[in-house]
C-alpha positions, 0 to 999 in steps of 0.5 A: 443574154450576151452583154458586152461591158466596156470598162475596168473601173468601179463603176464597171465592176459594180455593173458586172456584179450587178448582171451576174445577178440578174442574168446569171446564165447569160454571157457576160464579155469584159473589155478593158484597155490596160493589162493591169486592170484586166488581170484584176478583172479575170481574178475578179470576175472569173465567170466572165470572158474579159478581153484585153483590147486597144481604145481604138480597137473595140468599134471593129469588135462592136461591128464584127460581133453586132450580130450575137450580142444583145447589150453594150453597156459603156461603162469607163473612165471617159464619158467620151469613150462613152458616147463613142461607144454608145453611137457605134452600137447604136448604129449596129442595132444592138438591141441594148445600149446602157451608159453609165456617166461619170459627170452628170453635167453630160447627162445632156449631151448622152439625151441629146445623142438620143442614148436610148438608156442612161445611168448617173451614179450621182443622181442619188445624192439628192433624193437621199439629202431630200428624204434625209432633210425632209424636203415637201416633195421627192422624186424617188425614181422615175423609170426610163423604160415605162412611165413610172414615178415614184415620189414622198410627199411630207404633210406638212399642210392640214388643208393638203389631205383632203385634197390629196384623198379625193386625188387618191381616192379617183386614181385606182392605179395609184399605190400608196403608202401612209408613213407617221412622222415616226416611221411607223406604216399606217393603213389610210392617209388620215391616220399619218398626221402632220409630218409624215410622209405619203409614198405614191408609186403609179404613172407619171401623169397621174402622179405628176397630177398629185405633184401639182396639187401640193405645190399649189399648197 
């Protein structure tokens, strides 16, 4: 794969650690706006291409290499060069357009802009503060690409499980896992008694489903 990253900051750095990983064969190409930080890169990531360009610069460079690359990932310090970027390679038909925010609030504005594939860094504060704090449900991810949730449910409510395993018990594409109040793995929701934790990954109508089981609860 041929990814463009747009950025120098750590949110970018951690993005280029990250693709490394995954595609290690691919071509990876760095763009970053001051010399300084462009340097870092090179010594930093010295398996990819970075490239020193003006702001201004990188929509021609978007045009001029549309063809050949197969992901944007917007990654600065500016959410608004963000979705500058983003719509540029959106109206290039790049096959991959990946931002990464730097203020949640605009999460609204990339959904809004219809940015096919959005990252807040921020998101995971509150689902670590949730299963920290024991909160009665947490969404723990939700992908953006298939329709996959996965949630913690605490059991805090006898009259919960028998509800909850007639729910599981009829959703075979529905995976669970039974987790005691003391972090030990059981092997059925009956055995993890109040103050555990039943873990659900499966589609999000389904899992939504067992959601409003509990709220009602």
């Amino acid at each position: 794969m041929r990814t463009l990253l747009i950025g120098g900051g750590h949110s970018a750095c951690f993005a280029a650690n990250a693709i490394r990983e995954i595609d290690p064969k691919g071509k990876l190409i760095i763009i970053e706006f001051t010399s300084e930080k462009v340097d870092a890169l090179l010594r930093t990531f010295p398996f990819a291409e970075v490239i020193h360009q003006e702001i201004d610069e990188i929509e021609n460079y978007i045009r001029s290499n549309g063809s050949i690359i197969d992901a944007v990932i917007t990654a600065t310090e500016s959410d608004s060069l963000n979705l500058r970027y983003c719509r540029i390679a959106k109206e290039n038909a790049i096959p991959l357009t990946i931002s990464i925010i730097n203020n949640p609030l605009n999460y609204e504005i990339f959904l809004k802009e219809e940015i096919p594939y959005i990252i807040n860094p921020y998101h995971l504060i509150p689902i670590e503060l949730s299963e920290i704090l024991g909160a009665a449900t947490n969404v723990l991810y939700e992908s953006q690409k298939t329709r996959v949730l996965a949630v913690s449910i605490k059991i805090s409510n006898g009259r919960l499980l028998p509800e909850l395993m007639k729910e599981l018990s009829q959703s075979r594409d529905v995976s669970a896992i039974f987790v005691s109040q003391s972090g030990e793995i059981k092997t059925s929701i009956e055995e993890v008694g109040l103050g555990g934790r039943l873990y659900l990954i499966g589609p999000k109508e389904r899992i939504d489903k067992v959601l409003r089981i509990v709220k009602r609860r």
